[in-house]
BAFI-3210 file (N, C-alpha, C; in Angstrom, 3 decimals, decimal comma, padded with zeros to 6 digits):
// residues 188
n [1|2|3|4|5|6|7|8|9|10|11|12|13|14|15|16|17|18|19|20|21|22|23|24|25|26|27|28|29|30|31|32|33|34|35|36|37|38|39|40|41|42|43|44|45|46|47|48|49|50|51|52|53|54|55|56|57|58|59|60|61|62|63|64|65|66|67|68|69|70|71|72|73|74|75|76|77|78|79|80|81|82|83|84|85|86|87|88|89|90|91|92|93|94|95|96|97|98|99|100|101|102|103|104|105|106|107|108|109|110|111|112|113|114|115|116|117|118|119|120|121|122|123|124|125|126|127|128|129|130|131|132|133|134|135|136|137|138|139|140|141|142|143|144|145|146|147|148|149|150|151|152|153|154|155|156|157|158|159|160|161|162|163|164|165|166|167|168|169|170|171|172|173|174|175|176|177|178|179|180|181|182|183|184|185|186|187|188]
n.u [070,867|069,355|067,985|065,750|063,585|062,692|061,676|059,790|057,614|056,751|056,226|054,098|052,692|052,356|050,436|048,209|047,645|047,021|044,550|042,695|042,533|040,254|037,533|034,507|031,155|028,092|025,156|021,921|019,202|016,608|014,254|014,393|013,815|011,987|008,229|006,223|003,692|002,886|002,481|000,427|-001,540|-001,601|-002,520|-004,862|-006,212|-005,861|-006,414|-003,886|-001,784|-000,154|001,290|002,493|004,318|006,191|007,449|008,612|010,994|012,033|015,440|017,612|017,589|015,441|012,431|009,696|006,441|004,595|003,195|001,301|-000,605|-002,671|-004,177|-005,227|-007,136|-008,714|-009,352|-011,159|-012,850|-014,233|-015,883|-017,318|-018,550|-020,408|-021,402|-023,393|-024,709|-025,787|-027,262|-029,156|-030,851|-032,288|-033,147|-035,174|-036,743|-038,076|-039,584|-041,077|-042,743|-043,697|-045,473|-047,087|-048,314|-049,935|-051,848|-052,183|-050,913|-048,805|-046,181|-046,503|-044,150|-041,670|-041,717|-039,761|-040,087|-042,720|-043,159|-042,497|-043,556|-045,143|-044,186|-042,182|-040,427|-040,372|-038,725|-036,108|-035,293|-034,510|-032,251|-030,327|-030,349|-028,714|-026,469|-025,775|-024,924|-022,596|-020,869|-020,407|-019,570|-017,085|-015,631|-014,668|-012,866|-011,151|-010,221|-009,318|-007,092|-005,559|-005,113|-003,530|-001,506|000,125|001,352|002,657|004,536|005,988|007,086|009,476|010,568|013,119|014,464|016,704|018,722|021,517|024,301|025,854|023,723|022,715|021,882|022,456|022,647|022,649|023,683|022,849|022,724|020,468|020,118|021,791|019,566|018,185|018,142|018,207|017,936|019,597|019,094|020,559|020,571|022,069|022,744|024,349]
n.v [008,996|006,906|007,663|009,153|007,111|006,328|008,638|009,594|007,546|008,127|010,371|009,695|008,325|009,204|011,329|009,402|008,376|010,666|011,566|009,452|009,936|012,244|013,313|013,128|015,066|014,260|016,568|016,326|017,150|018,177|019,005|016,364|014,252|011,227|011,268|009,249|009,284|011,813|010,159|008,611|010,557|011,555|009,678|009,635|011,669|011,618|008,520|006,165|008,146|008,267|006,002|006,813|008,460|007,209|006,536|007,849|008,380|005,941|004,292|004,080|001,526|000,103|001,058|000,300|001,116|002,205|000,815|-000,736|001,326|001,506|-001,269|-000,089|001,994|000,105|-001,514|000,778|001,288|-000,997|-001,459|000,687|001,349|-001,246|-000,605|001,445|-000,141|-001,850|000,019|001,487|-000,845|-001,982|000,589|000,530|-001,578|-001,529|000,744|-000,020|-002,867|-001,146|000,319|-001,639|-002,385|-000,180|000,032|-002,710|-004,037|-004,846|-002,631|-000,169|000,822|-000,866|-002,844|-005,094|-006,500|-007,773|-010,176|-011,463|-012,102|-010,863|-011,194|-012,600|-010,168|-008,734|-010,245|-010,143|-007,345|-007,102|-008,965|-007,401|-005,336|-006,025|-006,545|-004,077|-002,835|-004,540|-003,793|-001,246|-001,756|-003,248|-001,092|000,598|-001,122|-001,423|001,255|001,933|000,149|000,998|003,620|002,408|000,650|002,644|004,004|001,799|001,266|003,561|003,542|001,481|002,776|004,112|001,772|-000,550|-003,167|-004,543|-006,329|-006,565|-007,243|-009,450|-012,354|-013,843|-017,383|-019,048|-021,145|-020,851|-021,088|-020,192|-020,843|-023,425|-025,627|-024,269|-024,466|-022,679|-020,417|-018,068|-015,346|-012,857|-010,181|-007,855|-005,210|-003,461]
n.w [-005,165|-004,573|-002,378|-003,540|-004,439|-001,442|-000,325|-001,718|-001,457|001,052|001,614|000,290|001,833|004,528|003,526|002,244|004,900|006,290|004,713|005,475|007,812|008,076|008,799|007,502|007,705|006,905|006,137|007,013|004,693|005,773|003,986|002,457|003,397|003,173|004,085|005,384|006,350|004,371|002,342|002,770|003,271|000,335|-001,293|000,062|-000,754|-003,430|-005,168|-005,748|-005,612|-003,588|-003,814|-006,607|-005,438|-003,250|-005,511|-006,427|-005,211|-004,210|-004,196|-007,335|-008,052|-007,151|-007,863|-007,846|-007,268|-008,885|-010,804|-009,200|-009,564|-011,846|-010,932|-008,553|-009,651|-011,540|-009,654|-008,271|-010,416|-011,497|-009,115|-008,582|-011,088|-010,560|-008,262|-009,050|-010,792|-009,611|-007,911|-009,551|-010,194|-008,032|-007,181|-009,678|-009,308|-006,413|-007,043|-008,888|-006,948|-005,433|-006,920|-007,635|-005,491|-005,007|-007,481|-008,494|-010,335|-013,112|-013,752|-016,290|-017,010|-016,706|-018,389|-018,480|-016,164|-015,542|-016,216|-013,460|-010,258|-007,214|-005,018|-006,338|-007,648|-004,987|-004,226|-005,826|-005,724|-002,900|-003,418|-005,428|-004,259|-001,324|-003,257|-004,239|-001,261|-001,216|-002,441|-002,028|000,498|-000,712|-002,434|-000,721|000,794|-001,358|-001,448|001,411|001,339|-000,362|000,219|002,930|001,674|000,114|002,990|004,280|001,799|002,143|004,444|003,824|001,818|002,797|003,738|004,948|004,127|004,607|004,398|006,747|008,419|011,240|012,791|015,854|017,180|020,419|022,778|026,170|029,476|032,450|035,002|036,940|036,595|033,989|031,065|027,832|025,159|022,943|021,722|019,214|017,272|015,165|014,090|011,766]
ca.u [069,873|068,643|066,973|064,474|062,359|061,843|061,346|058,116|057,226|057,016|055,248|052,176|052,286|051,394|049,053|046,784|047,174|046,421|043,371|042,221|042,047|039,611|035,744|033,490|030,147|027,157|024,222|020,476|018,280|015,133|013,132|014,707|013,200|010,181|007,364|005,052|002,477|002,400|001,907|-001,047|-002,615|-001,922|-003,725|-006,225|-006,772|-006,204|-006,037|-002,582|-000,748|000,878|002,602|003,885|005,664|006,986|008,619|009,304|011,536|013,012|016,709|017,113|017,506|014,340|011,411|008,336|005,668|003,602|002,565|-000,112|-001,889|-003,838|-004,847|-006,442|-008,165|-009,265|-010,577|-012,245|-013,960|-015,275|-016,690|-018,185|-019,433|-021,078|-022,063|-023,907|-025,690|-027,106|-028,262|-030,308|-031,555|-032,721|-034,184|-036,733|-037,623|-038,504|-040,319|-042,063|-043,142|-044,336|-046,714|-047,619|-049,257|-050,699|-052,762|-052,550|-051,282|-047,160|-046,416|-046,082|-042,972|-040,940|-041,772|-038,863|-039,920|-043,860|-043,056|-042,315|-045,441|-045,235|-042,931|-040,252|-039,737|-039,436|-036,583|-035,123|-035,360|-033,428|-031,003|-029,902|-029,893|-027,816|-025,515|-025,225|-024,311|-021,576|-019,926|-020,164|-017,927|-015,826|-015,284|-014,300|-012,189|-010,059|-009,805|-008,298|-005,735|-004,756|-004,171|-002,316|-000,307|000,726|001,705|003,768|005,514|006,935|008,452|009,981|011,956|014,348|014,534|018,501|018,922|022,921|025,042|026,318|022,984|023,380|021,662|023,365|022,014|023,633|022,996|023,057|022,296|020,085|020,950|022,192|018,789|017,615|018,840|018,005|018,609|019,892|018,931|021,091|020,194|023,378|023,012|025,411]
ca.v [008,570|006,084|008,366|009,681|006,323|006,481|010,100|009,933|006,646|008,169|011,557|009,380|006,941|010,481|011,953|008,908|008,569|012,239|011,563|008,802|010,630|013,425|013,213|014,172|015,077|014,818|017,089|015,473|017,597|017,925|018,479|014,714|012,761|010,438|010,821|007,500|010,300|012,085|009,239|007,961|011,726|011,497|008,590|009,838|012,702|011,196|007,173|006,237|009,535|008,163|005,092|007,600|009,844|006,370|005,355|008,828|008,888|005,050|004,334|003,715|000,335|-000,411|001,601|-000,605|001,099|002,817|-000,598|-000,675|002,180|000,485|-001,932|000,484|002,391|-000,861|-002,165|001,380|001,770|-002,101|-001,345|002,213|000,601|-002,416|000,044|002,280|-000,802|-001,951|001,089|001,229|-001,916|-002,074|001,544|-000,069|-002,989|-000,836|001,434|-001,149|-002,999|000,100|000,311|-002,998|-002,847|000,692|-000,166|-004,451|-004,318|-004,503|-000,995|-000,377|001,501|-001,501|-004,292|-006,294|-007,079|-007,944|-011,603|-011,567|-011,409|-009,543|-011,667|-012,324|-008,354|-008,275|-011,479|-009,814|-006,357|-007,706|-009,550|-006,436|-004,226|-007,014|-006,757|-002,637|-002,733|-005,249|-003,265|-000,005|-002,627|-003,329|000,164|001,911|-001,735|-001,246|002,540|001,843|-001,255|001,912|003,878|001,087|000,144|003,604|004,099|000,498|001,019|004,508|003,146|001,120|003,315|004,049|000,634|-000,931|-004,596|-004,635|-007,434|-006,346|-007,466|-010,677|-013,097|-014,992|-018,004|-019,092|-022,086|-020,292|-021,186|-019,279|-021,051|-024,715|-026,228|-023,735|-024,436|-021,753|-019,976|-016,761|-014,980|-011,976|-009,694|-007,217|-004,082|-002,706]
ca.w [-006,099|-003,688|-001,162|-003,842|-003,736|-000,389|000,503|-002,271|-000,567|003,006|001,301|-000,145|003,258|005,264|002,455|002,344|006,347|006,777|004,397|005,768|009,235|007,984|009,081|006,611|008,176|005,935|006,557|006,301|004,508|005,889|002,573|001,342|004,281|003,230|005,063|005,681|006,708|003,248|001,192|003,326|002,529|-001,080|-001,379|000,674|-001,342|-004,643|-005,063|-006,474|-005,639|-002,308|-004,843|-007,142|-004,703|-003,123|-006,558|-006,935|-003,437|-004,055|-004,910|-009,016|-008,769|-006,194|-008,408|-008,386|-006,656|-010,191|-011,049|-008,558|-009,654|-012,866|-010,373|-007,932|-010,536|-012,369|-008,905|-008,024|-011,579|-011,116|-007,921|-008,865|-011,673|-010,574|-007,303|-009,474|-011,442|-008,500|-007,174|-010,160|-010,222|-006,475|-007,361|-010,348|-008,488|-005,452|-007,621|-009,647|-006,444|-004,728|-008,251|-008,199|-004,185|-005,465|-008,295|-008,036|-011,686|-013,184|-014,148|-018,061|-017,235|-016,558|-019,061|-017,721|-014,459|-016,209|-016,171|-011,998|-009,541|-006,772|-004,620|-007,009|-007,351|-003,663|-003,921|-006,885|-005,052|-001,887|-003,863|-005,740|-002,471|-000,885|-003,922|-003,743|-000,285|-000,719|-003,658|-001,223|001,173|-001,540|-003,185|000,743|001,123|-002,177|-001,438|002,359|000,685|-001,506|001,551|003,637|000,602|000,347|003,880|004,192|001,204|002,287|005,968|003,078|000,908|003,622|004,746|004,380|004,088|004,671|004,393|008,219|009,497|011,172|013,958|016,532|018,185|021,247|024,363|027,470|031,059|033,411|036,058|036,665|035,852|033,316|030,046|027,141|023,831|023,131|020,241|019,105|016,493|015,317|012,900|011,577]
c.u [068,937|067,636|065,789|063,623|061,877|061,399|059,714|057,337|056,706|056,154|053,566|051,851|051,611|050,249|047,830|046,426|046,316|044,643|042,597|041,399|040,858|037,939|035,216|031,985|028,658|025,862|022,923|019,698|017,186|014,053|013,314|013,848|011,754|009,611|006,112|003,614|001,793|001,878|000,868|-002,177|-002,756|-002,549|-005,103|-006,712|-007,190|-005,664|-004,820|-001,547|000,204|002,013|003,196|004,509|006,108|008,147|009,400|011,028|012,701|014,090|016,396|016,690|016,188|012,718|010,194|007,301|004,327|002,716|001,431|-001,264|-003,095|-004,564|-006,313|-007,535|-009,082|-010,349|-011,771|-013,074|-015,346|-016,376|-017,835|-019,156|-020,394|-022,084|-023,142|-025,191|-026,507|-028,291|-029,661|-031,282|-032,346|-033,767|-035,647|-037,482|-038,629|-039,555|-041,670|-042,875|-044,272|-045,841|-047,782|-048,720|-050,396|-052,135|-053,078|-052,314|-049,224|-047,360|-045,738|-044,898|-041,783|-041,268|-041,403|-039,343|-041,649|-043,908|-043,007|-043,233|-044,179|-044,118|-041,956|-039,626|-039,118|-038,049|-035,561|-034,505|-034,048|-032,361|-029,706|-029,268|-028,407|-026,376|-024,950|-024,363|-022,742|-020,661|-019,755|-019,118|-016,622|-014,916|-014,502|-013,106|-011,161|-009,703|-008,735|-007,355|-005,308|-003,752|-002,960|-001,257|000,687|001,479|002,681|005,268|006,691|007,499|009,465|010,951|013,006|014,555|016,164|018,656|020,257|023,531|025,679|024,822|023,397|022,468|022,114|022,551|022,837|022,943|023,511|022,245|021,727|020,705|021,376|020,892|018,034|018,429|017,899|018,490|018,882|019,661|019,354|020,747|021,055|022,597|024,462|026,656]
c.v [007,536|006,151|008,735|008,723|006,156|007,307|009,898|008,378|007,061|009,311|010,423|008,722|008,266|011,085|010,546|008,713|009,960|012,022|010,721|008,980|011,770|013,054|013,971|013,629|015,199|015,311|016,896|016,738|017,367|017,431|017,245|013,945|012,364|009,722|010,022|008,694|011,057|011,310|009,125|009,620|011,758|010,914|008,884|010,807|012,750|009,706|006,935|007,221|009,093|006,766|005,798|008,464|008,572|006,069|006,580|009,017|007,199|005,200|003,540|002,356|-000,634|000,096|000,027|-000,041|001,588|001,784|-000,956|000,154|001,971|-000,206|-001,011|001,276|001,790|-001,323|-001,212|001,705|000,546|-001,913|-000,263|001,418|000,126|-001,625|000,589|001,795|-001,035|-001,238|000,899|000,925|-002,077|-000,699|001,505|-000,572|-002,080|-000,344|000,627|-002,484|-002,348|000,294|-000,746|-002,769|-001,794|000,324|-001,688|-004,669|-004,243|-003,411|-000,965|000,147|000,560|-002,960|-005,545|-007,102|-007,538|-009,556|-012,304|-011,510|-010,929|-010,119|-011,983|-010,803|-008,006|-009,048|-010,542|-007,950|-006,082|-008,027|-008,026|-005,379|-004,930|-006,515|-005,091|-002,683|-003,580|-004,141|-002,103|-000,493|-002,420|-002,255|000,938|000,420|-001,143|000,915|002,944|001,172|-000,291|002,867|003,520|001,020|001,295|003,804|003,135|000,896|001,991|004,503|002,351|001,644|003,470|002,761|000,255|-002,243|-004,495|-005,723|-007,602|-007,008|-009,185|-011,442|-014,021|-015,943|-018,883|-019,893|-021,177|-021,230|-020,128|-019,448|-022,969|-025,998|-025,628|-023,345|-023,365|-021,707|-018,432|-016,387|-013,265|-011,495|-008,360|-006,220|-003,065|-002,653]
c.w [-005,480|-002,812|-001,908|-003,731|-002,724|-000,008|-000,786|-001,597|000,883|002,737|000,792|001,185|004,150|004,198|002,830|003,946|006,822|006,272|005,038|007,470|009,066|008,236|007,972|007,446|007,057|006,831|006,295|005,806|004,693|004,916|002,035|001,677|003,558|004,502|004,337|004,912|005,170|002,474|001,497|002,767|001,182|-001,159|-000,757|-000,288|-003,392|-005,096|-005,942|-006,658|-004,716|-003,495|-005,920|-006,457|-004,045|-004,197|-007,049|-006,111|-003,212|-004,251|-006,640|-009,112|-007,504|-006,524|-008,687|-007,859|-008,050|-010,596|-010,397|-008,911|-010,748|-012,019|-009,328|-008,490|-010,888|-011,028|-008,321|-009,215|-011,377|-010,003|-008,190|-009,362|-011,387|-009,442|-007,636|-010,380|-010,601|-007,931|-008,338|-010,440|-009,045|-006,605|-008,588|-009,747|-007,197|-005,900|-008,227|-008,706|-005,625|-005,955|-008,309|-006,454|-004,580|-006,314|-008,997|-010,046|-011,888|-013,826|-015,375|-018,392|-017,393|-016,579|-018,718|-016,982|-014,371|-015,649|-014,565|-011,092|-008,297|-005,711|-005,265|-007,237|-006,451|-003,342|-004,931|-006,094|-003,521|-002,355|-004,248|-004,975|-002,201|-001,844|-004,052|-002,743|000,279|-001,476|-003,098|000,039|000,360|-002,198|-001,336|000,937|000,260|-001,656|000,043|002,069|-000,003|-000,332|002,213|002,695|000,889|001,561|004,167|003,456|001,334|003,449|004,559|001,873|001,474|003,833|004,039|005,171|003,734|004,438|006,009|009,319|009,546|012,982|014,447|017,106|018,987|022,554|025,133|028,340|032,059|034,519|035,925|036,136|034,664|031,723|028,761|025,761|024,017|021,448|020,258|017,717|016,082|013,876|012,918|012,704]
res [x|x|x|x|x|x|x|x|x|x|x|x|x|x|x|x|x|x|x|x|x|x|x|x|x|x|x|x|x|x|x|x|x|x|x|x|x|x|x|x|x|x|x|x|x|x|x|x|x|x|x|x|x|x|x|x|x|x|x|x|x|x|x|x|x|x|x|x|x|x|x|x|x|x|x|x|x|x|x|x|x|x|x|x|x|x|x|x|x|x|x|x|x|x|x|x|x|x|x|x|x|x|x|x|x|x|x|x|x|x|x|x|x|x|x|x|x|x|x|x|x|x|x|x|x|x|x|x|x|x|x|x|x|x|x|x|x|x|x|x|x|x|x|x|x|x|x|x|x|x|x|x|x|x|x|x|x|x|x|x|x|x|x|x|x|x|x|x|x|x|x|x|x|x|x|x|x|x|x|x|x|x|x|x|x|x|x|x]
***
């Protein structure tokens, strides 16, 4: 009656050894991998597409990338926008200067600009330009920062911040007058 506790004792001690010896190989699926490369085309092709296939592609508890995309919208509508006022504006003035050398009179089309002689049109004219051409900066800036973002954040879904990572720092000697540091850097 004695022998049965040990003989099932000595059967689980080989079972979990045996298990514990077994390799399991996992196989990467190609189709899983996130690529950098795609995102940067989504975005290229449609602003805020490369941050939702990032947040699509994170782990559950690392989802933040959607959150950006209000912003890039919000900053390419502003820009359009304001791009599209200017143009405008730079295209009266122009117009309504061009009238004014013509026939030495303000043109009845554009009341507004009545009150201005013929050099403030051209300051106001410049200014406006000036202010197009920045907002055509600004609209191709926010649309590459959409890009970039995109591209960053997807080296970043894979990325693995371990608890195993770990840096050493360490006095060494080169030689008897060459005193030093050593800097070690360990993964995994």
């Amino acid at each position: 009656m004695t022998k049965k506790p040990w003989i099932l004792l000595v059967l689980l001690f080989f079972s979990l050894f045996s298990y514990s010896q077994e390799s399991i190989e996992q196989e990467i699926d190609s189709s899983a991998i996130h690529s950098p490369k795609r995102a940067a085309r989504l975005s290229m092709i449609l602003p805020g597409a490369g941050q939702i296939y990032n947040h699509r592609a994170m782990p559950k508890g690392k989802k933040n990338a959607w959150w950006k995309v209000p912003i890039i919208y919000a900053g390419l509508g502003f820009s359009i926008n304001t791009l599209i006022t200017e143009h405008a504006l730079q295209r009266d003035l122009k117009n309504e200067y061009i009238f004014r050398m013509d026939n030495g009179e303000p043109n009845p089309d554009f009341p507004d600009f009545a009150q201005f002689d013929d050099q403030g049109v051209l300051q106001l004219y410049e200014q406006h330009k000036g202010s197009r051409d920045m907002m055509i900066f600004l609209t191709a800036a926010i649309y590459g920062l959409n890009v970039l973002d995109a591209l960053v954040e997807a080296h970043f879904v894979d990325f693995d911040v371990s608890p195993d990572l770990s840096l050493s720092i360490r006095p060494i000697a080169q030689d008897i007058r060459t005193p030093g540091i050593s800097l070690a850097l360990k993964f995994k």
